[in-house]
N, C-alpha and C positions, 0 to 999 in steps of 0.2 A: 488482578495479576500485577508482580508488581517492575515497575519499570525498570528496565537494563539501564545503568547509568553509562558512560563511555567509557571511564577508565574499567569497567568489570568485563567490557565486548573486548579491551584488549587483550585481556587477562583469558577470555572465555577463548580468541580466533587463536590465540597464540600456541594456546596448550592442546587445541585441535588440529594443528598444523604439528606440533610437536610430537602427539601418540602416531603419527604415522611416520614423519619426516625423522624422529631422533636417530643422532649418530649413534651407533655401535661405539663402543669407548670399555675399556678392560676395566678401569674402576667405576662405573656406570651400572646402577641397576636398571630395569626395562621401566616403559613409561608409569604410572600408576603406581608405583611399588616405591618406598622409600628405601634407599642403601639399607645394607643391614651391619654392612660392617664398616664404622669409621674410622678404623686404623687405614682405610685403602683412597674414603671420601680422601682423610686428611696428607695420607702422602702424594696422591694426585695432584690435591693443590697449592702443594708448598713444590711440586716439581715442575707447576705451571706457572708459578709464579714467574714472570718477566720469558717464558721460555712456550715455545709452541704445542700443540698439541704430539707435531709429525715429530720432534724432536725426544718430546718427556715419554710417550710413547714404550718403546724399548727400554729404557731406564724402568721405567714402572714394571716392567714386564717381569724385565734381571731382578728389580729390589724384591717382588714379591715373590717369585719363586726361592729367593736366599732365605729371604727371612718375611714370612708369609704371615706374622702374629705381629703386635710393639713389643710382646715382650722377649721375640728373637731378636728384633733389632735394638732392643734396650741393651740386649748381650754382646750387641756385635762392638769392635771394637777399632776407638777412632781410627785408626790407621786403613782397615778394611773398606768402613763405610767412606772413608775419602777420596781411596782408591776406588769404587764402585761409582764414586759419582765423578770423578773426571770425564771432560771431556765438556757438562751439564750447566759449568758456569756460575755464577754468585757463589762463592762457596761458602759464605756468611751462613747459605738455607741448611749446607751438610751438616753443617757443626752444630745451627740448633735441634737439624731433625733431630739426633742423635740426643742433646740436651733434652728432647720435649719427649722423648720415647721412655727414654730413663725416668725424667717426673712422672708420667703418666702413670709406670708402673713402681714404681715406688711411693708413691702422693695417692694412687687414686688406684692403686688395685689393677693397675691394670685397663683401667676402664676411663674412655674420654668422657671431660664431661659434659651433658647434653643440652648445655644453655650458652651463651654467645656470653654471657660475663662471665660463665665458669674456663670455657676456652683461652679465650683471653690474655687468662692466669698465664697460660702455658708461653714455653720458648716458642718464639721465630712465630707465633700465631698473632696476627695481626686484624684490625675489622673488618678486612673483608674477607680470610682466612676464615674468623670466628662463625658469622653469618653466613659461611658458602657451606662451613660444616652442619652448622644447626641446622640449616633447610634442608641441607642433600642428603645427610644421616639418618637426621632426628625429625624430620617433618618441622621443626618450629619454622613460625612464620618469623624473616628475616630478609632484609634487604640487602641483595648480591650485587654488588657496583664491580664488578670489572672494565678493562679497557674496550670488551666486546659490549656489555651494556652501556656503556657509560658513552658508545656513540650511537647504537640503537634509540637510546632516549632522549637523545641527544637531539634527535633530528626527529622523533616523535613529536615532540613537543618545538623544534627550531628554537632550543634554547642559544639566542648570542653572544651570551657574556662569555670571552674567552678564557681556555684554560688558564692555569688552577682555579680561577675565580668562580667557574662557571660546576665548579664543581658541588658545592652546596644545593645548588640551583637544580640539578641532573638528580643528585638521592632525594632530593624530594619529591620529583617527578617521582622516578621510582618508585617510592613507598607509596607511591598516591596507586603505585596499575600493581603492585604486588598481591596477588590473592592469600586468605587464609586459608585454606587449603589449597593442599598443591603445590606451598611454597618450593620447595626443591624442585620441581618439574619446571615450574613457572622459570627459576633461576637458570637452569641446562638449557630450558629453552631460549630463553633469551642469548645464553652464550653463542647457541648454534647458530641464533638467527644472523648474530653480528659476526658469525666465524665465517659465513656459508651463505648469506644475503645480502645482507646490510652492511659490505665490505668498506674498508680505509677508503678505497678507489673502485672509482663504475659499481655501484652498488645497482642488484638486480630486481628493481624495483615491481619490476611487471610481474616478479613472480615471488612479492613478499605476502603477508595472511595479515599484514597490519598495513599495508598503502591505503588503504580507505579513510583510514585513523590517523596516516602521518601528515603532521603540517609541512616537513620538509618536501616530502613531493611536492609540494603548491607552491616552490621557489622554482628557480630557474636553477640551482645547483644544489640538489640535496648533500653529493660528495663535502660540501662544503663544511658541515657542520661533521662532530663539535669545532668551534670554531678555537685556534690553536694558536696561543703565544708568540712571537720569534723567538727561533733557538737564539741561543747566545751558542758562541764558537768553542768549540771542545780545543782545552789547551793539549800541545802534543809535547811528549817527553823521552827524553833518548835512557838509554840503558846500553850497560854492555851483559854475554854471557859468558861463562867458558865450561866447556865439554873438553873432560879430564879421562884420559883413557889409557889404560893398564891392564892386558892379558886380556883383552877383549871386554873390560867390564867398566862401566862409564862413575866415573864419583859424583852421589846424587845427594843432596841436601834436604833437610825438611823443613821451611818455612817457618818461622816465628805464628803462634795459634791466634795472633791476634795481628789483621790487616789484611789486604789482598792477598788471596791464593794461602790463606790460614790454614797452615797443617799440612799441606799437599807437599807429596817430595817435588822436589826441583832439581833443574840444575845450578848451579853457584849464579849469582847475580850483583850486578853491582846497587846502587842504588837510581832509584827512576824518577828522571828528575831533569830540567833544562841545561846543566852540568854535572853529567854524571861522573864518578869519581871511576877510573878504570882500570884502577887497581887489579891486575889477577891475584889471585888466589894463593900464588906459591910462582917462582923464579924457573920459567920452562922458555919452550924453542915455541912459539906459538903463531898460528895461521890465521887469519881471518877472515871471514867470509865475506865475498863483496859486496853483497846484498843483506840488509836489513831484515829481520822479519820484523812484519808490524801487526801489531795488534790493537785491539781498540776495545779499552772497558768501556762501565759506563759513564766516567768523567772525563777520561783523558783517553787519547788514543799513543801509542807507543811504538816506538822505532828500535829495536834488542840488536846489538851488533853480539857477531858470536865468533867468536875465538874456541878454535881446539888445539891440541896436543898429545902427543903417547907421553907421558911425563914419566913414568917410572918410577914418583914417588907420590906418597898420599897428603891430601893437601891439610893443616892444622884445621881443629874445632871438630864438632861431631859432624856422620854423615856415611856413606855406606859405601862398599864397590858391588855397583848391579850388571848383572849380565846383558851387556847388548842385543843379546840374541831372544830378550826375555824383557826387552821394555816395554811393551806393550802391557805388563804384567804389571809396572811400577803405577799405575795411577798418574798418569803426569798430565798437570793440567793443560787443556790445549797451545796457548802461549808455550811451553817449555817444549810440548811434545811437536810443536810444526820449529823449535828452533833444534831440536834434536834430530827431527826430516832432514833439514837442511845442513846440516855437519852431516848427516849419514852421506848422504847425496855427495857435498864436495869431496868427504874424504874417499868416496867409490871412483871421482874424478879423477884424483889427487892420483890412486892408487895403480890406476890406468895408463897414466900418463907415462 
């Protein structure tokens, strides 16, 4: 008979803890079964990218009842699917879904293709993008590094060499407990265990199906590992905004397709930056809000001062009059739409007063 080696009991405990333990998930097939359809694998995980499961959630839910095929969503168009993913964040991922949906069915019929170099090819699909699709679709065996594996292994193995460095170190780990079959199950499992056990903080160690196996339990501080860089300090930079309002309909802009918040309507903005230039938009009576909204990408965090007006005239360059009553409707990315909260609010004050 011939002997279990250790990294195949990881493989073998994990995917038995997994055919009972798996999350319910909408683009998810059941244990044992390989996706069938990965148009859903692959929007799933370009909508988890950098983004939670409770979050992407709902958005998956909206995108597939609108356009439930790629090649309804290869039809739909930019301005829609922008608007649809507000709120979702990176909008770099909306523009290429959009790009990768169109080549798919133009390039390839339609049809994704089923190898992690044919992926690849495609927009916004990147190698862990390529390899989460190949496994979780197409059954190929492929190794799935996310931020949920990548500390599960992390601390299997008590690898120390700290991040980025330590990352060469962690997929090789990996590929050593990856099984050939089952790879896609293997990969969801692993995700859950690090979503749902093997947590950032107080990982629940007493109740994982791989503590027999992990060398991080045998420290004094499993939480510890992967073991993580110093940040460096996120630079912070001021902006101004101004809410332009006439007959009840607020004047909204559409970003430039290339840079933060690419394609999304807006409201007017100055440039963002440690002296921003504060230029309004056109010669009015204008108010300012006392309070800051700030917001925080992922380089820089931001401080938007915002300025309103009923101005009575429309300001030069292109750009729309939207129904206030109907912005919920605009697509506005979260930054524009909590500084647009914020004018609603003073001007409610204002009007009170």
């Amino acid at each position: 008979m011939p002997v279990e080696m250790p990294d195949q009991k990881i493989a073998r405990d994990l995917l038995a803890h997994y055919d009972v333990h798996a999350r319910t998930l909408s683009w998810r097939a059941a244990p044992g079964a390989n996706a069938t359809d990965p148009y859903r694998v692959w929007l799933s995980e370009v909508m988890l990218q950098q983004t939670t499961v409770a979050a992407a959630g709902p958005y998956f839910d909206r995108f597939t009842a609108r356009w439930p095929t790629v090649e309804s969503l290869a039809g739909a168009t930019d301005a829609d699917l922008m608007a649809a993913w507000a709120g979702l964040g990176y909008y770099a991922r909306a523009r290429n879904l959009l790009a990768c949906a169109r080549m798919v069915v133009r390039d390839h019929g339609g049809e994704f293709p089923d190898s992690e170099a044919g992926l690849l090819s495609l927009p916004g699909v990147g190698a862990y993008t390529a390899a989460a699709i190949a496994a979780i679709a197409f059954g190929r065996r492929a190794v799935v590094v996310d931020a949920n594996v990548e500390r599960v292994v992390a601390r299997l193995f008590a690898i120390a060499t700290p991040l980025p460095a330590g990352r060469s170190q962690i997929r090789a780990a990996a590929d050593r407990i990856t099984p050939d079959a089952r790879a896609g199950d293997f990969a969801q499992a692993m995700m859950d265990l690090g979503a749902t056990i093997c947590t950032s903080r107080s990982p629940a160690c007493g109740i994982c199906p791989l503590r027999a196996d992990c060398a991080a339990v045998a420290t004094a501080d499993p939480a510890a590992f992967p073991v993580k860089a110093a940040k460096k300090p996120r630079p912070h930079r001021l902006g101004h905004g101004w809410w332009i309002e006439r007959d009840r309909h607020v004047w909204l802009i559409r970003r430039p397709d290339k840079g933060l918040l690419g394609g999304m309507r807006a409201l007017p903005s100055s440039d963002w930056s440690a002296a921003p230039d504060p230029r309004s938009p056109l010669t009015a009576d204008w108010r300012t809000i006392a309070d800051p909204v700030d917001h925080v990408f992922t380089h820089f965090s931001l401080a938007l001062t915002m300025h309103w007006t009923d101005a009575g005239q429309q300001p030069s360059g292109p750009g729309e009059w939207w129904p206030v009553e109907r912005l919920d409707e605009a697509g506005l990315p979260t930054l524009f739409r909590r500084a647009a909260d914020a004018v609603l609010t003073q001007r409610k004050c204002h009007d009170h007063a």
